[in-house]
N, C-alpha and C positions, 0 to 999 in steps of 0.2 A: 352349378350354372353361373353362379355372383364372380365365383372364382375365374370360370372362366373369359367371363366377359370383362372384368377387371385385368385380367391379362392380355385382353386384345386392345382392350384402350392402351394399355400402358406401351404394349409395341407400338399401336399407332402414334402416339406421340414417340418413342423413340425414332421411329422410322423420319418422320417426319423433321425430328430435330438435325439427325444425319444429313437428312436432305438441305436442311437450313445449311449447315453448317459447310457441307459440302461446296454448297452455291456460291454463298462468299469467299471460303478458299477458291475458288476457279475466278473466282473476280478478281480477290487482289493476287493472285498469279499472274494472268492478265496485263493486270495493269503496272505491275512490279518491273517484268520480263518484258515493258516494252516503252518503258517511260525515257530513256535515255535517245532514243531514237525519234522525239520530240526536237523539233531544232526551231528556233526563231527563226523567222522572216531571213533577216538578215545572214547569218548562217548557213540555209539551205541555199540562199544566193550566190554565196562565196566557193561553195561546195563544186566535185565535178559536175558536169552537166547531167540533167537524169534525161532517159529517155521520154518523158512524159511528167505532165502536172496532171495528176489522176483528181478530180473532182466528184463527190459522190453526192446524187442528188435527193432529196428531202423534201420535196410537194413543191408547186404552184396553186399560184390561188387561184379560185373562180374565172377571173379576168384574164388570164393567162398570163403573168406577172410572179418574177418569186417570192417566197417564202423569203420573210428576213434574215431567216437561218442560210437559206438557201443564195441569197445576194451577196451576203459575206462570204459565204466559202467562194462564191465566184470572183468577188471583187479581190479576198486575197489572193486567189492562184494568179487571177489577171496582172497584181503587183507580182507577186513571183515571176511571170512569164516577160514583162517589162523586164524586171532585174537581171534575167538569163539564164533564170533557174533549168530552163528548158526551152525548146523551141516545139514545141506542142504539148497545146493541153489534149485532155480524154474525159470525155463530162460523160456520165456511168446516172445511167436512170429508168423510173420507170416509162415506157413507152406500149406498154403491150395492149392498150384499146386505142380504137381512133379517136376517143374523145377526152386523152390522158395524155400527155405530153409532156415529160418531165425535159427531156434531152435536148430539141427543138428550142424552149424556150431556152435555155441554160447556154447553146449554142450563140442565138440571136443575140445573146445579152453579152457572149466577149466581144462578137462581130460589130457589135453596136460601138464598144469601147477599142475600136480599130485593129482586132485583132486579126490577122488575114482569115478566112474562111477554110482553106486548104493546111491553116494549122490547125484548127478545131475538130478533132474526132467523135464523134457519136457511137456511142454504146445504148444502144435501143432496148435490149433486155438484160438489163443492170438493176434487175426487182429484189437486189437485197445488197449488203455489204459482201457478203463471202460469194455471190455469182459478179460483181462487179472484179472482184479483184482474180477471179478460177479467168474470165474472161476477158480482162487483162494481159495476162500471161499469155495464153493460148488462142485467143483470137487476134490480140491487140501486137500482140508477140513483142510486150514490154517486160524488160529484165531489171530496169533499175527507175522507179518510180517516187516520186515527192508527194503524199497522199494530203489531199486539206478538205478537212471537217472540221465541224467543232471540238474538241481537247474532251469531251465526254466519249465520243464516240470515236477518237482518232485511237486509243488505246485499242480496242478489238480490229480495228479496218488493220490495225499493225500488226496483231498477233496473226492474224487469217494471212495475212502477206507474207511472212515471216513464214508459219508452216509451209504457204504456197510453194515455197524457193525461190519467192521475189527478195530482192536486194531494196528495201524501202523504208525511208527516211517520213518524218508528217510534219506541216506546218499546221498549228491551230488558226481557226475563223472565228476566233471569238471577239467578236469587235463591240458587238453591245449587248445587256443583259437579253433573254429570251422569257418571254412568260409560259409557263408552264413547266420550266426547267426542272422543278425536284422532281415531278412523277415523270420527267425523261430519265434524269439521274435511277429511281427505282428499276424504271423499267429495262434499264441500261442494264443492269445485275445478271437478269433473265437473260438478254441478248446476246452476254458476255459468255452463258454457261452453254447457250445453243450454238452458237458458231468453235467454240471450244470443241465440242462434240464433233461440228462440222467441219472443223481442220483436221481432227485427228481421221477421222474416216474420209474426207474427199469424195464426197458425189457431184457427176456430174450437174451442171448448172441446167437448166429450163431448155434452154436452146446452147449449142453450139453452132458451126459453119466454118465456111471459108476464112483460111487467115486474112485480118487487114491489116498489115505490118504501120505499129506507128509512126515508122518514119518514112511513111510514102504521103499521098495525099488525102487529109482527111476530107474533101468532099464526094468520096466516094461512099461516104456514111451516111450523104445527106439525102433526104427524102422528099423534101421539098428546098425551095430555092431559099436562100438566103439573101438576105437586103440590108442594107447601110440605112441608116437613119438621115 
């Protein structure tokens, strides 16, 4: 019986250790296989025009205001979009209760910094990295996209694009430090080995619909009006 039971510990740690072991292989795969496709600012400017400045969104506060995380990837794509990186953005977020707004505000905030309204696309159910970008492709019916996140999370949003059969390039938004950053970095491991999974198999995202080609007008996205400051 001692026998036995010391054998089932000992798999368990073995199994366990494989699974360790496994998870950071698919991490630094990941991030190996998609680190070249990082461009500066400047670079992705220089570059052809991409169909879109894909923005992925990351909470609002209370106030309806963003995330600092969330301000910098808008404020870089908004210099990008200045530079000519593109002539429309696509801000990809959560929207799916009426008392949860990621999209709206994210929208407001380029329109605020004069961006036209009719260049700004909304992605209403953008409730994760890999359905922001499956709905991209297939709603947004963009082929060659500029992704900007933070440089921790711009590696997976690249490898999920990459499987997608998007042509995409990422600017990092790291403009100032972020508190809570190492248990993002941790938790980023996990995130890396579950979308891995979720590119090699491809399921459908939450919602699909009607194509809205990104390069028609994005206030067809809009839900409510929009206003200049």
């Amino acid at each position: 019986m001692k026998k036995a039971i010391r054998w089932t510990v000992y798999l368990l740690f073995l199994f366990c250790l494989l699974g360790l072991f496994s998870a950071l292989l698919i991490n630094e795969y990941i991030k190996s296989s998609t680190r070249n496709r990082i461009l500066s600012a400047k670079s992705a400017s220089a570059a052809k025009k991409y169909d879109c400045i894909l923005v992925l969104g990351c909470g609002v506060k209370p106030d309806g205001t963003p995330t600092h995380m969330l301000e910098d990837r808008l404020l870089q794509a908004i210099q990008l979009y200045e530079q000519g990186a593109s002539e429309k953005l696509l801000v990809s977020g959560d929207h799916g209760r009426a008392d949860y707004d990621e999209v709206n505000v994210m929208k407001q905030f380029a329109v605020d910094r004069g961006i036209p309204s009719e260049n700004v696309f909304m992605d209403h159910a953008g409730f994760s990295t890999y359905e922001s970008l499956y709905r991209a492709r297939d709603i947004f019916e963009a082929k060659r996209i500029l992704i900007v996140t933070q440089e921790y999370h711009l590696y997976r949003a690249l490898y999920v694009a990459q499987k997608l059969g998007l042509d995409a390039q990422g600017v990092a938004a790291d403009l100032r430090p972020y508190e809570g950053q190492t248990y993002r970095e941790m938790r980023e491991i996990l995130a890396r080995d579950k979308d891995f999974l979720y590119a090699a198999l491809q399921p459908k995202p939450t919602y699909l619909g009607d194509p809205i080609p990104v390069s028609g007008n994005g206030d067809i996205t809009n839900d409510i009006k929009q206003t200049k400051e």
